[in-house]
C-alpha positions as CSV (number, residue, x, y, z in Angstrom):
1,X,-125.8,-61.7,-49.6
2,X,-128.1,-58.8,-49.2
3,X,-128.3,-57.2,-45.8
4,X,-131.5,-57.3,-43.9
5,X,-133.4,-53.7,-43.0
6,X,-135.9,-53.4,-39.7
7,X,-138.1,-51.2,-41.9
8,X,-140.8,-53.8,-43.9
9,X,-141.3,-50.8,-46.3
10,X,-137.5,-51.1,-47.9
11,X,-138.4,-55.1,-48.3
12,X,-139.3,-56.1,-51.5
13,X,-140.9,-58.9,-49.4
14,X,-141.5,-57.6,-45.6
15,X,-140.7,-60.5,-43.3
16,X,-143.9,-61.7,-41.7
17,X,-142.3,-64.7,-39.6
18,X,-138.7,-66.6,-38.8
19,X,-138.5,-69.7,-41.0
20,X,-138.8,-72.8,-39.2
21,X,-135.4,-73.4,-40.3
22,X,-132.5,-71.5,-41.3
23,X,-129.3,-71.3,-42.5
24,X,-126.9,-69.3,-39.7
25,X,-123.6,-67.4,-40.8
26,X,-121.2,-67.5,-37.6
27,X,-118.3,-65.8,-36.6
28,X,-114.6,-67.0,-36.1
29,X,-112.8,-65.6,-33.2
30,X,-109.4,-65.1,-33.9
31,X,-107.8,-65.1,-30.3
32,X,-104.1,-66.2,-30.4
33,X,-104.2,-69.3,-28.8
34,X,-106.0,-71.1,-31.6
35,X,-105.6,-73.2,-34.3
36,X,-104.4,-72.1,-37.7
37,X,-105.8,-75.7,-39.4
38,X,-108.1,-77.6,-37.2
39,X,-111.6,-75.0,-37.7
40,X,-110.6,-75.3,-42.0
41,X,-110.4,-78.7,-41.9
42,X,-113.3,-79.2,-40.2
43,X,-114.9,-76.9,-42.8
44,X,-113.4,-78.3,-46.0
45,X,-111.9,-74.5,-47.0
46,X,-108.7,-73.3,-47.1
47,X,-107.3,-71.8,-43.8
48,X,-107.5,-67.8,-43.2
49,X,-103.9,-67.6,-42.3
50,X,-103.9,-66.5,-38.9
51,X,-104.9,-68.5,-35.8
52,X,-108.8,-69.3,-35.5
53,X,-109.5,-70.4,-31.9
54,X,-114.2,-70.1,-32.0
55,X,-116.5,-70.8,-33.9
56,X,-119.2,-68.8,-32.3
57,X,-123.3,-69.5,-32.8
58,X,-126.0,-67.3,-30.4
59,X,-126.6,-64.2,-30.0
60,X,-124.0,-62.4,-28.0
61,X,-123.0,-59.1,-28.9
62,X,-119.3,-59.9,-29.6
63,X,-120.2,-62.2,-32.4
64,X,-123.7,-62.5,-33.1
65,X,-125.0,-65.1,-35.6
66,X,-126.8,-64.0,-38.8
67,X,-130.0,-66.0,-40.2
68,X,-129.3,-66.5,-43.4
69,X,-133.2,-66.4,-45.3
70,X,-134.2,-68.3,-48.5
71,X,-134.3,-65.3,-50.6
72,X,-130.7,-64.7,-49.7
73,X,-131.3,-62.0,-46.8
74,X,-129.0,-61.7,-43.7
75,X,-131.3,-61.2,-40.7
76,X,-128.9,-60.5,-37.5
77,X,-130.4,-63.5,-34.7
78,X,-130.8,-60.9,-31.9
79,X,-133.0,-58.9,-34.6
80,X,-134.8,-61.8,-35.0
81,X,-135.8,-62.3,-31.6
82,X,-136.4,-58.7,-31.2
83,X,-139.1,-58.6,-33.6
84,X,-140.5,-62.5,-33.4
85,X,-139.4,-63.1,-30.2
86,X,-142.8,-65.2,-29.1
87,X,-142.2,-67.6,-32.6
88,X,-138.1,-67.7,-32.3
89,X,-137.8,-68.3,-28.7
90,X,-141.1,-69.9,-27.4
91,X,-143.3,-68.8,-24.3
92,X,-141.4,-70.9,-22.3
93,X,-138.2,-69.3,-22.7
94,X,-139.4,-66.0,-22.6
95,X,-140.9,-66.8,-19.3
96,X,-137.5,-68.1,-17.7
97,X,-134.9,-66.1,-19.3
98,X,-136.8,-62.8,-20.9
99,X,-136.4,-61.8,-24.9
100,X,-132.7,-63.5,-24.8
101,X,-131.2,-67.4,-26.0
102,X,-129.9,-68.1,-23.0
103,X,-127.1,-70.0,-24.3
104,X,-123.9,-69.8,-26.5
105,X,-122.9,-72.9,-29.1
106,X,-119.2,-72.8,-29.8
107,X,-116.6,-74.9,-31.7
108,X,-112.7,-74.6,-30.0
109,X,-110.1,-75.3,-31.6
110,X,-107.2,-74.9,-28.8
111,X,-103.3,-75.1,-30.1
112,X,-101.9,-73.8,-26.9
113,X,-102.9,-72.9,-23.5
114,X,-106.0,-70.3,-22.4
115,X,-105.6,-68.9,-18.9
116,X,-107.1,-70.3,-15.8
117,X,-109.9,-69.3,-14.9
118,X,-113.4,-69.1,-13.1
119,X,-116.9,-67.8,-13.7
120,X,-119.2,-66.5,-10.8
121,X,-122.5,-67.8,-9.7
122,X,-125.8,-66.0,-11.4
123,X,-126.3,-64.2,-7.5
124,X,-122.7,-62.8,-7.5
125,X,-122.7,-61.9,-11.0
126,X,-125.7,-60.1,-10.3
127,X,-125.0,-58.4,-7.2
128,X,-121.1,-57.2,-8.6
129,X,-123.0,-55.8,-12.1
130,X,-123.4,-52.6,-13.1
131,X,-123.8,-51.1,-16.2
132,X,-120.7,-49.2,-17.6
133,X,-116.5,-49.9,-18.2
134,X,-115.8,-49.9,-14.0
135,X,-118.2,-53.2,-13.8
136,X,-116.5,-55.8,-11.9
137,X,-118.7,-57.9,-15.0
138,X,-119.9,-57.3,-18.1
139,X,-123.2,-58.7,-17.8
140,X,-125.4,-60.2,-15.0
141,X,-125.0,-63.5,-15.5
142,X,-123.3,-67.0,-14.5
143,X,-121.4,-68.9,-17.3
144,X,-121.4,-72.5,-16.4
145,X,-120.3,-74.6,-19.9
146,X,-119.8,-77.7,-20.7
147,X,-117.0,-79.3,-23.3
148,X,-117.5,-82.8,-26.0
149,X,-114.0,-83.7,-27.5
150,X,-114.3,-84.0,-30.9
151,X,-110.6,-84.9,-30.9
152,X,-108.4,-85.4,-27.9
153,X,-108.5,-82.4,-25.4
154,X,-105.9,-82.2,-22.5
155,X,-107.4,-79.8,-19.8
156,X,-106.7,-78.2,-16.3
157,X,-110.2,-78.2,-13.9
158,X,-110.3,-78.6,-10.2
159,X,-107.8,-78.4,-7.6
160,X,-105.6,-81.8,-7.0
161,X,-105.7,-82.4,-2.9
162,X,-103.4,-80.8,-1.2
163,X,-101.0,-83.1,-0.2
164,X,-100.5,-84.2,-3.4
165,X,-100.0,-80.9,-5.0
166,X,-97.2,-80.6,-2.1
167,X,-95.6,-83.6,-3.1
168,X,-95.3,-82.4,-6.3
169,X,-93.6,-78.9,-5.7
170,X,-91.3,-81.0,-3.2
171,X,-89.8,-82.1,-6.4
172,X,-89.0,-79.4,-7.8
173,X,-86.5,-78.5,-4.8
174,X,-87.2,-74.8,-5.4
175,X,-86.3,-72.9,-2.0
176,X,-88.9,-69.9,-2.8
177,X,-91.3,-72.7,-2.9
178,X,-91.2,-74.1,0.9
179,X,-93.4,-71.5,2.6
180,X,-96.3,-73.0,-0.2
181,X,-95.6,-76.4,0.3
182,X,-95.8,-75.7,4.2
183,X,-99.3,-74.1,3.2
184,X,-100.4,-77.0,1.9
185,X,-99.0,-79.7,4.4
186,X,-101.9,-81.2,6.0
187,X,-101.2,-80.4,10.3
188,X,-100.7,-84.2,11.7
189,X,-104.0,-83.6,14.4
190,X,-106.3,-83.2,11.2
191,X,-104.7,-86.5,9.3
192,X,-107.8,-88.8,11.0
193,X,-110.4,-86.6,11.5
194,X,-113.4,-87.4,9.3
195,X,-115.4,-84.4,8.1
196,X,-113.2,-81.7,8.9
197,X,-110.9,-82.7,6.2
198,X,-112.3,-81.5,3.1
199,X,-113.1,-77.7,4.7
200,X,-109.4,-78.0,6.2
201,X,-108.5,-79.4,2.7
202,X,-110.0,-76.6,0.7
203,X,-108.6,-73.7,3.1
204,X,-104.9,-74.7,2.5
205,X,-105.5,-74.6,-1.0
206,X,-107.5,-71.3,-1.2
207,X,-104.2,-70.1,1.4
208,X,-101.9,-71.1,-1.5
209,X,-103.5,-69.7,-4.2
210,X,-104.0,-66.3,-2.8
211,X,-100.2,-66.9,-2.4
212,X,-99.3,-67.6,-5.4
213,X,-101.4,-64.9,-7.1
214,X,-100.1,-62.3,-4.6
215,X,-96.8,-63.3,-5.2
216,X,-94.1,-59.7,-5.3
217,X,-94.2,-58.6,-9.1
218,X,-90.3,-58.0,-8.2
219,X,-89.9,-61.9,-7.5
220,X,-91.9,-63.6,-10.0
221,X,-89.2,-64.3,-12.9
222,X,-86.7,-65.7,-10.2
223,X,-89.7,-67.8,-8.6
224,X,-90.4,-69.3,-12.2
225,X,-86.4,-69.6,-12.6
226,X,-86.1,-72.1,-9.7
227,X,-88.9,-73.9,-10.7
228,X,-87.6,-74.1,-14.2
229,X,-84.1,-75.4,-12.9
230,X,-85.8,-77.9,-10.7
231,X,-88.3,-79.2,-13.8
232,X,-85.0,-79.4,-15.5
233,X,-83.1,-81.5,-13.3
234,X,-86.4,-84.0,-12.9
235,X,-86.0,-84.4,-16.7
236,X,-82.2,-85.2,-16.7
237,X,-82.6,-88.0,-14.0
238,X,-85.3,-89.1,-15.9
239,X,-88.1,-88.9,-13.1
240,X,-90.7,-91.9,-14.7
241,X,-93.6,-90.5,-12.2
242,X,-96.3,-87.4,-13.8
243,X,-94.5,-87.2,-17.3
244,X,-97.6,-85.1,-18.6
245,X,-97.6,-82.9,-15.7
246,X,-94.0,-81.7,-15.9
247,X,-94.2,-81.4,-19.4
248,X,-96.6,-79.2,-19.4
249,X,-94.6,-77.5,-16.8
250,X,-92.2,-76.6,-19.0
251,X,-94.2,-75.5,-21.7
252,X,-96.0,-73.3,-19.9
253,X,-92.8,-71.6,-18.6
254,X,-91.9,-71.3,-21.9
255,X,-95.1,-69.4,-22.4
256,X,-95.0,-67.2,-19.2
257,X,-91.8,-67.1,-17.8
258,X,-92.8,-64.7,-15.0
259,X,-96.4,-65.8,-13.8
260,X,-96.3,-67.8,-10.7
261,X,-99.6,-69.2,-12.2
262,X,-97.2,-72.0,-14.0
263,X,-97.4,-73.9,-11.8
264,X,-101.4,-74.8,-12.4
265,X,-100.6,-78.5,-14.0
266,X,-99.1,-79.2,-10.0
267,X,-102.2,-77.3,-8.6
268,X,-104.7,-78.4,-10.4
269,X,-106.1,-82.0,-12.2
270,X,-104.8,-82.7,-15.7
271,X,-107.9,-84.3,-17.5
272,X,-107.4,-86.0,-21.1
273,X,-110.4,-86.3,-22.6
274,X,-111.2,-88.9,-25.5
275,X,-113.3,-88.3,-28.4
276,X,-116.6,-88.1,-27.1
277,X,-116.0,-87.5,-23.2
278,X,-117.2,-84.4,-21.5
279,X,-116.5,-82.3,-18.9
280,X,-119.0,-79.5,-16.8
281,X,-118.0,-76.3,-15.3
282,X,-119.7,-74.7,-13.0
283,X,-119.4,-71.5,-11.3
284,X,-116.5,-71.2,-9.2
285,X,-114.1,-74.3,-10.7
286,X,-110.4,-73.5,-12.1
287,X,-110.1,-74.7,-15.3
288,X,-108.0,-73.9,-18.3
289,X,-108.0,-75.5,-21.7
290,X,-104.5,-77.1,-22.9
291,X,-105.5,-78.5,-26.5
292,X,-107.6,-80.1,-28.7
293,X,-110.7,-79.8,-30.8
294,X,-114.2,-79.4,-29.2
295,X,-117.6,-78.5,-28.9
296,X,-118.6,-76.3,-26.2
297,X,-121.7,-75.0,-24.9
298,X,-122.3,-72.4,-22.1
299,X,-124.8,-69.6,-20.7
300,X,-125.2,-66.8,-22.8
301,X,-122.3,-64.6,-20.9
302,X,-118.8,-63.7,-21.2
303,X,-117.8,-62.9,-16.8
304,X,-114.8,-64.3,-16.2
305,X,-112.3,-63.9,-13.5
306,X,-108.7,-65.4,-14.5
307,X,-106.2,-66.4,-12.6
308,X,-103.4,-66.6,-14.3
309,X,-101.7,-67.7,-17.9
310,X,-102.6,-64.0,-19.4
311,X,-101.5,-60.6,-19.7
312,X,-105.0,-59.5,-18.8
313,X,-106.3,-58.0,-15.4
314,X,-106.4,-60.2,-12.3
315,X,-109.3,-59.2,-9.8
316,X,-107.6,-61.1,-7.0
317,X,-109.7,-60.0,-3.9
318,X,-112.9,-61.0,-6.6
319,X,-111.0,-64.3,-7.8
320,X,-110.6,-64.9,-4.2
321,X,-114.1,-64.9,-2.9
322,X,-115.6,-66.8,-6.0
323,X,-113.1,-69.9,-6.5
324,X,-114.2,-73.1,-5.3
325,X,-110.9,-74.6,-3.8
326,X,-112.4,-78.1,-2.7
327,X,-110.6,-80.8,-4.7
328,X,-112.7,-82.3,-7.4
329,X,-113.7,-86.0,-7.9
330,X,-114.8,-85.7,-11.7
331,X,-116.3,-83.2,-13.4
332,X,-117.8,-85.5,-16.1
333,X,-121.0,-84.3,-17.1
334,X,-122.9,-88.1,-17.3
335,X,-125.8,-87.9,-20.4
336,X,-128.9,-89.8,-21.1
337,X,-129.7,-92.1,-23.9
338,X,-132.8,-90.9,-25.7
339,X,-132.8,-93.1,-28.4
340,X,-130.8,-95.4,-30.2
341,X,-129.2,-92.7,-32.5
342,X,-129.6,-89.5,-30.1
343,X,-127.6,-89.1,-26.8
344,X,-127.9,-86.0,-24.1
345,X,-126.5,-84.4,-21.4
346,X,-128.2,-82.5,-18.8
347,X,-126.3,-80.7,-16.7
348,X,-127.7,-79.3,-13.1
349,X,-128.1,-75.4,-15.0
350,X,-131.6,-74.3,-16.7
351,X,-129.7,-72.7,-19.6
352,X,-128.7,-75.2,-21.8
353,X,-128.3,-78.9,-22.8
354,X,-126.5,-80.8,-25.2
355,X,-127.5,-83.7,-27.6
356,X,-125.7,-86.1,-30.0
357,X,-127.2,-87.9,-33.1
358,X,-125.7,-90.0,-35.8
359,X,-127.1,-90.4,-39.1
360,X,-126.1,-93.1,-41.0
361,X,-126.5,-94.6,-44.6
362,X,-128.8,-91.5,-46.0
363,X,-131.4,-92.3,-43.4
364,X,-134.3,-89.9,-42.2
365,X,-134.4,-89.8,-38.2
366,X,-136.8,-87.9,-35.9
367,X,-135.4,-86.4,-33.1
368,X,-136.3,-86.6,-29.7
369,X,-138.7,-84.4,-28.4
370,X,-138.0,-84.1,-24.9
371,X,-135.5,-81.5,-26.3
372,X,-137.6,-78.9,-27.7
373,X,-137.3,-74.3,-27.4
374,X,-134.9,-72.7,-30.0
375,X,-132.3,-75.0,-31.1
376,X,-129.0,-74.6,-32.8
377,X,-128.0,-77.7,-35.1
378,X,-124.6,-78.3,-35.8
379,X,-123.2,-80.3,-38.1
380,X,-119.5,-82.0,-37.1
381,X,-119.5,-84.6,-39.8
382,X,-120.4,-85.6,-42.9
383,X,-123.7,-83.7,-44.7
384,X,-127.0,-83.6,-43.2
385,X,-130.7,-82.3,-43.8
386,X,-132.4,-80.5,-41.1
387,X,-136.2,-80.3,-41.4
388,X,-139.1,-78.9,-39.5
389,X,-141.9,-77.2,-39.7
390,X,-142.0,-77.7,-43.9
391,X,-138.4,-75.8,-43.9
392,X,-135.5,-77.9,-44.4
393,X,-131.2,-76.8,-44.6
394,X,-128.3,-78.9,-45.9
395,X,-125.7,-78.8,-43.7
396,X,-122.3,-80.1,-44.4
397,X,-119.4,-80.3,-41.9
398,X,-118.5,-76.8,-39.4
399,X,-122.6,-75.4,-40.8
400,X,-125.1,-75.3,-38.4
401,X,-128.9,-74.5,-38.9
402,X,-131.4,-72.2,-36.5
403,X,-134.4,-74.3,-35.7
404,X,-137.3,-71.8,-34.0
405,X,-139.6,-72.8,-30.4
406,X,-142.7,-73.3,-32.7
407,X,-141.1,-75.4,-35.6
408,X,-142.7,-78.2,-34.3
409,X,-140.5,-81.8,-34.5
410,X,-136.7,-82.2,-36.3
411,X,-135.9,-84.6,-38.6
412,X,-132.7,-85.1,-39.8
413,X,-131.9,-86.6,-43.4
414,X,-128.3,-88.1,-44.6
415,X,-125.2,-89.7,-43.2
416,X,-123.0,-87.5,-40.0
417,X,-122.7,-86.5,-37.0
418,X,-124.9,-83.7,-35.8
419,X,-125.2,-81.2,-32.3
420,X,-128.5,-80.0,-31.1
421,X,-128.1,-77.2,-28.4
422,X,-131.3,-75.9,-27.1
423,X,-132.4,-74.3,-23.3
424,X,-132.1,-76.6,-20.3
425,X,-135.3,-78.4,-19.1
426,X,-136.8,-76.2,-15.9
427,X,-135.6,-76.6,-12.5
């Protein structure tokens, strides 16, 4: 491939507009929790060696996406939209969200735990910004995102109620553990009364967090012994109840055998998603990603505040204010059929939304149009022709395709599975 130049004059052929369509290049991210198989197979290659945990697609300046042009040129996408901004990302987009995509289109491939974590809400990230290494953020945005199993995922997100997370570290019989279970006990005069439970249930939660995250340095390894012993003795008398739970327990002590923080299966939900199942984030939640394959989609930022599971920093008085500790129903993001072929989920964020469309038996579909601004198409399955605007890309499985604001409508052309991720609908 020959590497693009901003200067026209050093172009055999100067670059007048973005093609309606075209081939991307993406990065891998090779963080340690990821798969060394699952991103090759999905790509039909052989695998690098090493772990590959992202597949990333956008324009963020960790791993921004190259255009890949007909004549064999490598245009960087942020180049792109620097110098046909109007044509790549639409008036409409440049209106909402400046010269930026708004979003970021990845593929994870998760073999063992990330940390737990939670991202702030667009007014805190932009109030705690500023420019330069001493940032509480790195940019001055929120980073809601939203994950489709493409194979099973297991998952942490949302705190369990409180009494039930009590119950559960009442079965470990670890004595370091009473004063948090007596945190979380709900106080007999607020059993029965209706509406101040959920602020009374989130306050004993966000009580036992900030314990657990505060817990002496000194201590920790001999907190996560006891618990350790009483996980063990749960498994020797063969406990039948929360078999997942405690074994992920133990694996993450095997992982971190001095963070308080493993404890999270306990604190928080354990959600097992089936192929095709989603779940939303938004700003505030704990989460953390167990395993599995997926697609994920997010705003275009990387602020995160973690709160445990990692040798990284922990901002505690920041994690503090910004976690949501209210126990979570679901965190299902629901969708909308648009057509018999083509399925979409909206979440309640203007930066991005999802969409689904099988092709089948070599057939030519349009897409909906309801969806429209600069799209990424990704292919998961099976090969696939993206068309538009008198362009067209073959994509096979783990390939995905930049389709511009002004290409006008997408068809698709073959037999798989394909992603559109494109800019929310305003709000």
């Amino acid at each position: 491939m020959t590497a693009w130049t901003a200067d026209p004059s050093a172009n055999e052929h100067a670059l007048t507009a973005v093609p309606a369509v075209t081939a991307m290049r993406n990065s891998i991210r090779d963080y340690d929790w990821g798969s060394t198989s699952a991103l090759a197979l999905l790509q039909s290659r052989t695998p690098s060696g090493g772990p590959e945990a992202e597949l990333w697609m956008g324009t963020h300046p960790s791993a921004p996406s190259v255009l890949v042009l007909p004549d064999g040129r490598e245009l960087p996408l942020p180049e792109a939209i620097d110098r046909f901004g109007e044509q790549v990302l639409g008036r409409d987009v440049l209106a909402r969200f400046g010269p930026r995509l708004p979003y970021l289109f990845k593929i994870l491939a998760i073999a063992r735990p990330l940390s737990v974590q939670v991202h702030p809400t667009m007014q805190r990230a932009r109030e705690k910004y500023t420019p330069g290494p001493d940032s509480t953020y790195v940019d001055p945005f929120h980073k809601p995102e939203m994950l489709y199993a493409l194979e099973p995922i297991e998952a942490l997100f949302g705190f369990r109620p409180p009494a039930q997370v009590a119950m559960l570290l009442s079965r470990l019989r670890a004595p370091r553990l009473e004063r948090l279970i007596d945190v979380l006990k709900t106080p007999a005069e607020e059993a029965n009364v209706t509406g101040a439970t959920a602020g009374a249930e989130a306050a004993r939660l966000h009580a036992g967090l900030e314990l657990l995250v505060t817990w002496p340095v000194e201590d920790r390894a001999a907190l996560v012994a006891e618990i350790a012993a009483g996980s063990s003795r749960l498994t020797a008398e063969g406990s039948p109840d929360y078999p997942e739970v405690f074994g992920w327990l133990d694996r993450l002590i095997g992982l971190h055998p001095a963070d308080p923080m493993v404890l999270a299966p306990l604190l928080l939900d354990l959600v097992r998603m089936a192929p095709g199942q989603t779940v939303f984030v938004d700003a505030g939640v704990p989460h953390a990603y167990l395993s599995g394959l997926g697609v994920e989609i997010m705003a275009g930022s990387d602020n995160v505040l973690r709160c445990g599971l990692t040798s990284k920093e922990i901002n505690v008085p920041e994690l503090l204010d910004v976690i949501d500790s209210h126990p979570l129903a679901s965190g299902d993001a629901g969708f909308a059929q648009l057509t018999d072929t083509e399925v979409a989920w909206r979440p309640p964020v203007q930066d991005f939304q999802l969409s689904r469309v099988e092709v089948a038996s070599s057939s030519t579909l349009p897409t909906d149009g309801t969806i429209s601004g600069p799209q990424i198409v990704l292919c998961t399955r099976g090969a696939v022709t993206v068309s538009a605007g008198g362009a067209s890309v073959a994509l096979e499985s783990g390939q995905s395709a930049f389709v511009t604001a002004t290409a006008g409508p997408i068809t698709l052309t073959g037999d798989g599975e394909v992603f559109r991720a494109a800019p929310g609908l305003p709000r």
